[in-house]
C-alpha positions in Angstrom: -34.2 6.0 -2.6 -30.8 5.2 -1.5 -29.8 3.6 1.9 -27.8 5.5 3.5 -25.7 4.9 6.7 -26.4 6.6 10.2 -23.5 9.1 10.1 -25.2 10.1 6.4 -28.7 10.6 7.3 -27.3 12.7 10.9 -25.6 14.9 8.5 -28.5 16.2 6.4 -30.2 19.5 6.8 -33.5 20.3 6.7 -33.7 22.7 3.5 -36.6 24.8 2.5 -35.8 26.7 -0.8 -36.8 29.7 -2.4 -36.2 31.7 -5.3 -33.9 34.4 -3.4 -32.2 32.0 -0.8 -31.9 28.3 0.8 -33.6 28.3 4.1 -32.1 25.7 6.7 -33.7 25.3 9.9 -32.0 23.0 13.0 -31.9 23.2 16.7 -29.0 23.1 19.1 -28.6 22.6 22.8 -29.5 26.1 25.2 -27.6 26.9 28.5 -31.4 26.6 30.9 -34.1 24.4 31.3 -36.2 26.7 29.6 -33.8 27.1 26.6 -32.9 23.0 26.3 -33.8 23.1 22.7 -33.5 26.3 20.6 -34.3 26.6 16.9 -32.1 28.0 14.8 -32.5 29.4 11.3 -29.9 30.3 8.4 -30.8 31.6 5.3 -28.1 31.7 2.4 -27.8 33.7 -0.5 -26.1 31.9 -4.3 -23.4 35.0 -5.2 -21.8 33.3 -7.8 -20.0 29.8 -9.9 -16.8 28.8 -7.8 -16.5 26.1 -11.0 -18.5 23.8 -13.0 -17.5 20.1 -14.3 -19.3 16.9 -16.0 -21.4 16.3 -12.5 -22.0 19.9 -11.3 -21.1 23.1 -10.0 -19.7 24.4 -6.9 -21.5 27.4 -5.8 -20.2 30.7 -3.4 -23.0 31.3 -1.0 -23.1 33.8 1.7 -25.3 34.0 5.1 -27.5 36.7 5.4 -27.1 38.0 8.9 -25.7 40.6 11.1 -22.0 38.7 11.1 -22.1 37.6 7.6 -19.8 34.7 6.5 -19.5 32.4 3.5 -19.5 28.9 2.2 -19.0 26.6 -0.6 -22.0 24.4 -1.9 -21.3 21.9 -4.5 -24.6 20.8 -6.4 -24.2 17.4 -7.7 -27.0 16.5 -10.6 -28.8 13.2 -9.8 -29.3 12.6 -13.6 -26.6 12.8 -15.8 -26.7 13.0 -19.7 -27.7 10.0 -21.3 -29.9 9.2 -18.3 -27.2 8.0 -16.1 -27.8 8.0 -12.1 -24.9 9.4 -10.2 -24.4 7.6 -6.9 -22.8 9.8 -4.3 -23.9 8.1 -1.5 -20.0 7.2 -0.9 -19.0 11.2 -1.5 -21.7 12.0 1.4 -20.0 9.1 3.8 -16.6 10.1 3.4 -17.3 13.8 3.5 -19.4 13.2 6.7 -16.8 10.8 8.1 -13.7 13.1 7.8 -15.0 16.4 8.7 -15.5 14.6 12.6 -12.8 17.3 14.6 -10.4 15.0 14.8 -9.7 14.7 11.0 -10.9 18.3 10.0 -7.4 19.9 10.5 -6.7 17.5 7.1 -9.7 17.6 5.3 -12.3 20.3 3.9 -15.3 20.5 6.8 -18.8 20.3 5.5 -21.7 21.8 7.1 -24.1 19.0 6.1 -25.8 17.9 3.0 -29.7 18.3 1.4 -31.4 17.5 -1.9 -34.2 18.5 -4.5 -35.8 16.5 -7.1 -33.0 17.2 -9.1 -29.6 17.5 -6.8 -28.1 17.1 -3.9 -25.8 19.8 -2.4 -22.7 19.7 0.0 -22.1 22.8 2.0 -18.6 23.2 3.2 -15.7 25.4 3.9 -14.9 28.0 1.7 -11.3 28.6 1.0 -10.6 32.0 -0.2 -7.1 31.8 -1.8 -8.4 28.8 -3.7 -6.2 25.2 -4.8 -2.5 24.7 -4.7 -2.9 25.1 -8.6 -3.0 28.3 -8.6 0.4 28.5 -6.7 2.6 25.9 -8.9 3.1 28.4 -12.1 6.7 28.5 -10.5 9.0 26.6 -8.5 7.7 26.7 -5.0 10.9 26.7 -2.1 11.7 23.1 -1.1 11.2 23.7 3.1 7.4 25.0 1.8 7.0 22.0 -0.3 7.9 19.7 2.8 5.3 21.6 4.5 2.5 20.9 1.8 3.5 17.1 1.4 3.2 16.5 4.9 -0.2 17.7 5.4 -1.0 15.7 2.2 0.3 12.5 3.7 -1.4 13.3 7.0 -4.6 13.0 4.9 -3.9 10.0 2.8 -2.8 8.2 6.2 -6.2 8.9 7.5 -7.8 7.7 4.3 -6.1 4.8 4.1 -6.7 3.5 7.4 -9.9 4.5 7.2 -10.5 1.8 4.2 -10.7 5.1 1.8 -8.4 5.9 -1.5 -9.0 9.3 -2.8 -7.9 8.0 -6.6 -7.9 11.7 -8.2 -6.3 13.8 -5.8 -4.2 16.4 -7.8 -4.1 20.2 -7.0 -6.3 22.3 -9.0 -10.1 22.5 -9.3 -9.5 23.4 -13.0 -9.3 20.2 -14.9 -11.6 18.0 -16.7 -13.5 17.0 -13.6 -15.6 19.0 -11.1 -13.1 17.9 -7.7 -12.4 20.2 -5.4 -8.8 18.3 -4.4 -6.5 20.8 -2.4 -7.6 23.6 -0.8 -5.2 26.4 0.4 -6.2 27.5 3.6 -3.0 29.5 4.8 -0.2 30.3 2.0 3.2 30.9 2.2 5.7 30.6 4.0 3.2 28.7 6.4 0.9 26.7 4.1 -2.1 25.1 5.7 -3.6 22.7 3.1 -6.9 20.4 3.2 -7.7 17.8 1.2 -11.3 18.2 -0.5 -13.5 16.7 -2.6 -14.3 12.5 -2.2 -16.5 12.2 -5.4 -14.8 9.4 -6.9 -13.1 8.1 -3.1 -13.8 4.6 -2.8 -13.7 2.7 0.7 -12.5 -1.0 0.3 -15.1 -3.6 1.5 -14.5 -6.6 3.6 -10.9 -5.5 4.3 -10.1 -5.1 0.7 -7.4 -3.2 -1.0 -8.1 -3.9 -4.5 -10.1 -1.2 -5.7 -11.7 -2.1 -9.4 -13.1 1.0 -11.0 -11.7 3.6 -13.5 -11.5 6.7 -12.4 -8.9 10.0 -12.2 -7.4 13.0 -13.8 -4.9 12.2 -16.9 -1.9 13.7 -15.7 -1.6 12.7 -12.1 -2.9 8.8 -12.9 -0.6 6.0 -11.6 1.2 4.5 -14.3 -1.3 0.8 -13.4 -4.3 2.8 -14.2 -2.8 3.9 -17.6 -2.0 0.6 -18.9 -5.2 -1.8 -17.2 -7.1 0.8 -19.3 -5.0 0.2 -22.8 -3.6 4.1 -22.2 -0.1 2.8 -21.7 2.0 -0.3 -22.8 4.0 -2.2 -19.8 3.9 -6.3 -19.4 4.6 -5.3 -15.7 1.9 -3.8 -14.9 -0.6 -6.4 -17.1 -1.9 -8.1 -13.8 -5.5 -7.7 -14.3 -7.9 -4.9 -13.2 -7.5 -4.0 -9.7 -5.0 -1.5 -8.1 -4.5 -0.3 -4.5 -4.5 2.7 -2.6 -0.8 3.1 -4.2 -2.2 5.1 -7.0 -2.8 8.0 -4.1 1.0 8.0 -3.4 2.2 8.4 -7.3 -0.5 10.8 -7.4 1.1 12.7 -4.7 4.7 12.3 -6.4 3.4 14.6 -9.2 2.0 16.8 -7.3 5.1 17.5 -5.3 7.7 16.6 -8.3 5.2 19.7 -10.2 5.8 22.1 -6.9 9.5 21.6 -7.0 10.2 22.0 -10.2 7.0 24.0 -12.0 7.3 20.9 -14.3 5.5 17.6 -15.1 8.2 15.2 -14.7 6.9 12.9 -17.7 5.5 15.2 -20.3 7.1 12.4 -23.1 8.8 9.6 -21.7 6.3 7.9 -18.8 6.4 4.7 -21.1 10.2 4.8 -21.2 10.7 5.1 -17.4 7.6 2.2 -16.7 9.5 0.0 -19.2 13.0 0.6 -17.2 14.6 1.7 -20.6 15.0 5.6 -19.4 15.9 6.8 -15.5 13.5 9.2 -13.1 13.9 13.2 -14.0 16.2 13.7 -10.9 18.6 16.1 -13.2 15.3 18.2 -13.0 15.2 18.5 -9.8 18.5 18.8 -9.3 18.7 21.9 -11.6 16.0 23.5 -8.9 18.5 22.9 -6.8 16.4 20.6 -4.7 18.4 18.4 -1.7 19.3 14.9 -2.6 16.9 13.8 0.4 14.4 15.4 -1.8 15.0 13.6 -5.0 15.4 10.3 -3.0 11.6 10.7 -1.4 9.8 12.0 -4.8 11.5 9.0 -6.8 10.3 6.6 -4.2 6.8 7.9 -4.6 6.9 7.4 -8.4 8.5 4.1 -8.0 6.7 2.4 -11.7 5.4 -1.0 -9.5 3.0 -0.1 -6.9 4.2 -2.7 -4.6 7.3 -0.8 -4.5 6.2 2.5 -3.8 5.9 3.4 0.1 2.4 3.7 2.4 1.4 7.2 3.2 2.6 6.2 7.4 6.2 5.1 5.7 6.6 8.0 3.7 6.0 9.8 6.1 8.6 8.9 8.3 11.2 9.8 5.4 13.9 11.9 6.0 12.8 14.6 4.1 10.1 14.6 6.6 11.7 14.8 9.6 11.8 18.3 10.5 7.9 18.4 10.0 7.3 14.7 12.5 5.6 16.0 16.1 8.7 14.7 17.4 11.1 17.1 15.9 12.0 20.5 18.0 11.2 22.2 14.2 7.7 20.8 13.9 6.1 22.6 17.1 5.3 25.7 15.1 3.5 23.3 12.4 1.3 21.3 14.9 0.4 24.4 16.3 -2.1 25.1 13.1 
């Protein structure tokens, strides 16, 4: 039995199930004396796979009463093939932690957690128009991009300073791993985006930032990650097997480098650029028309060391970001969310 931590254990629902629907059963505060404690009963119905991966599914599930509404559940087996154990005890901490209301404008809420003999499931917000994936087939306009990056870096600040890196955050649930990453939950021209998924997050212990573990999606991997794990060749980056929460911010310079441009920026010549013997992609953004403040901020994010590449708070406070800081006259319409 794993040991979990207060917030953990306050977050689980008590779960009957059947063969037509799961059965959760909790009690909330009344407005009398008489009506202190109420019981309250929910009963959801599986409609269909949202996506499957190596660890699970995610499951569309929708309430059965009078004002019907819908949620995600994402089933997480407890044995693996080959007989491995999964631990998610660290997925159920940071999902509990960062749906509190003050973080839930940034990340995907859940609804609580409960287990079988053979899973546990995470209920949580259902996003209808799906992952920023499914928006990047083309160039996206830069002032929507700034938008989307923002409220990415809102989240990784949060993270971060929280003793959290997400390590796999990329846009699309449809990749080798089951990792629901960003959510779309308004689209354009206001985009409202929540970071999702903390299956391989890992919080740094005793004030650590040297996180140990391999872990990620090839394509958005920091450039450290590729060569500790013989993917890559680079004497810089040969400093032994730890990396930081920096791999979050390269991560996040594909993402929006890919939203700019509807391009990798390193579908052949990552090596090249770690190495120093080719220069950053900006004549691709540059053909996409994107402002030189643009190219300035990706290019910092994809800077090759990660000592060199900015914290979420400092890139934040970019010039490309300015119009979107609470302090701006232009950002009151974006706080407003």
């Amino acid at each position: 039995m794993l040991a979990f931590s207060d917030l953990v254990r306050d977050s689980r629902l008590k779960t009957r199930f059947s063969s037509k629907y799961t059965q959760h059963v909790y009690y909330v505060s009344g407005e009398t004396p008489r009506q202190r404690k109420v019981r309250r009963e929910e009963r959801w119905e599986r409609r269909e796979s949202l996506g499957s991966g190596s660890f699970g599914t995610v499951w569309l599930e929708k309430l059965t009463a009078e004002h019907a509404r819908y949620r995600a559940v994402k089933e997480i087996r407890k044995i693996q093939r080959g007989s491995n154990t999964i631990s998610y005890g660290r997925e159920l901490e940071a999902i509990a932690k960062f749906s509190h209301e003050k973080y839930e404008l940034c990340f995907v809420k859940s609804y609580g957690w409960y287990e079988n003999d053979a899973s546990v499931f995470i209920a949580m917000e259902y996003f209808p128009n799906g992952d920023l994936q499914s928006y990047l087939s083309s160039p996206l306009p830069e002032k929507e991009v700034q938008q989307i990056t923002f409220q990415i870096l809102e989240a990784l600040s949060f993270m971060h300073e929280n003793g959290f890196a997400h390590r796999d955050l990329k846009p699309s649930v449809r990749l080798p791993w089951l990792f629901l990453n960003i959510l779309v939950k308004s689209k354009s021209p206001d985009w409202w985006v929540k970071v999702g998924d903390f299956g391989i997050s890992k919080r740094a212990e005793d004030g650590l930032t040297a996180l140990r573990t391999f872990s990620g999606t090839p394509g958005f991997l920091a450039p450290e990650l590729l060569v500790q794990n013989g993917l890559l060749d680079s004497n810089e980056l040969k400093f032994g097997n730890e990396y930081t929460t920096a791999v979050d911010i390269w991560a996040l310079g594909e993402i929006v480098f890919r939203a700019l441009t509807g391009q990798a920026p390193f579908a052949r010549s990552l090596g090249a650029y770690i190495r120093g013997t080719s220069p950053f992609p900006v004549e691709m953004m540059l053909s996409n028309d994107i402002s030189g403040e643009g190219c300035d901020f990706v290019k910092s994010l994809m800077a090759p060391l990660p000592k060199d590449r900015p914290t979420a708070p400092i890139a934040e406070e970019h010039t490309w970001m300015e119009s979107l800081r609470p302090s701006s006259p232009r950002s009151s319409v974006e706080f407003e969310r």
